[in-house]
N, C-alpha and C positions, 0 to 999 in steps of 0.2 A: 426462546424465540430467536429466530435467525437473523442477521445484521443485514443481508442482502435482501435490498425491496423484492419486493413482489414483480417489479414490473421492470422494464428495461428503458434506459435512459439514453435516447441518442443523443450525439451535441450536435448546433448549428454545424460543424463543421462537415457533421456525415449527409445531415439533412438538405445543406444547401448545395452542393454536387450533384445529390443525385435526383434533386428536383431541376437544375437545369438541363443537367444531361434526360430525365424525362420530358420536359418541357422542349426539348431542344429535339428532338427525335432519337436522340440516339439510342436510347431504347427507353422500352416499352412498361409501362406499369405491371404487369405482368411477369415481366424478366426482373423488373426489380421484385418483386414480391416473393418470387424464388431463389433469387441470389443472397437478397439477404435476409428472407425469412419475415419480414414487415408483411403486418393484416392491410387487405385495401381499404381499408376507413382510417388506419395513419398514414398511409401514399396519400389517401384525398385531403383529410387533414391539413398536410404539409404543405400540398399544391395549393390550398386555397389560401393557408397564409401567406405563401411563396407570391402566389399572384396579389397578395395585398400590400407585398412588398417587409410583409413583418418578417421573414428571412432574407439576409442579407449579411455583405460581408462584417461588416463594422457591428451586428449584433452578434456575427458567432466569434469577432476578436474580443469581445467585453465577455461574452459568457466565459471563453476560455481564460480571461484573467483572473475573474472572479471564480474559477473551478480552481483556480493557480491559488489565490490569495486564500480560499478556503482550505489546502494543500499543506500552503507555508504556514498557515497558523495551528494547524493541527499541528504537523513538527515543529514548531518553536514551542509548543504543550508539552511537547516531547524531549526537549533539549533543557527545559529547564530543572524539572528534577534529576532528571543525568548531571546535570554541571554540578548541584547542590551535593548529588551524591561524591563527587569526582572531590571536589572540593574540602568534603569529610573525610575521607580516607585517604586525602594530602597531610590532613592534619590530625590525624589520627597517629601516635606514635605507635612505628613497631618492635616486634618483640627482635631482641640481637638473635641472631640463629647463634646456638653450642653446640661447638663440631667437640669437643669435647665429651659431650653427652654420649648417654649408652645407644649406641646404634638398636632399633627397634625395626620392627615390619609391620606396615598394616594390619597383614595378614594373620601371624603370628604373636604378637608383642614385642616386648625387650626382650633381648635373648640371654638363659641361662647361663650364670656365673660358672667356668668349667667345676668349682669347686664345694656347688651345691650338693653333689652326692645324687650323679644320674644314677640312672639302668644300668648294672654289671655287667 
């Protein structure tokens, strides 16, 4: 199942603009319904909470903190096992590198002692 809704989510911030610039003449319910793709039953929707006053500035500054506060909590869900990890493998000792050791390759392995007795 897919994580993105079904449906599209405007915020106050997109809704309240362009219900005054509707409301204001600047254009047209119409124009808005082709520029941005919105059905006219959410243009009328919008209009009639706009004219109830249920959009406004001071509701699309709380929506947008509370989209913020819901943001920073999911990253701090996310900063806490990173730290817990980060914090393990501070403390995790590691192994000394041996530059001594027989030079090996990925690809091939350790490479043959000249005195193993190649190919003649």
């Amino acid at each position: 199942m897919s994580s993105r809704s079904l449906y599209r989510r405007h915020s106050a911030q997109f809704k309240l603009p362009l219900c005054t610039d509707i409301r204001n003449g600047k254009i047209g319910r119409r124009e808005a319904r082709r520029t941005d793709q919105i059905s006219a039953n959410l243009i009328q929707l919008w209009l009639s909470q706009y004219d109830r006053g249920e959009l406004n500035a001071e509701e699309a500054t709380a929506t947008t903190i509370s989209e913020y506060e819901a943001q920073i909590a999911a990253l701090e869900r996310k900063v806490g096992p990173l730290t817990m990890e980060i914090d393990w493998f501070k403390k995790t000792p590691r192994r000394p590198l041996d530059t001594n050791s027989v030079i090996s390759s990925i690809v091939s392995g350790p490479l043959a002692s000249p005195s193993s007795g190649g190919v003649e």
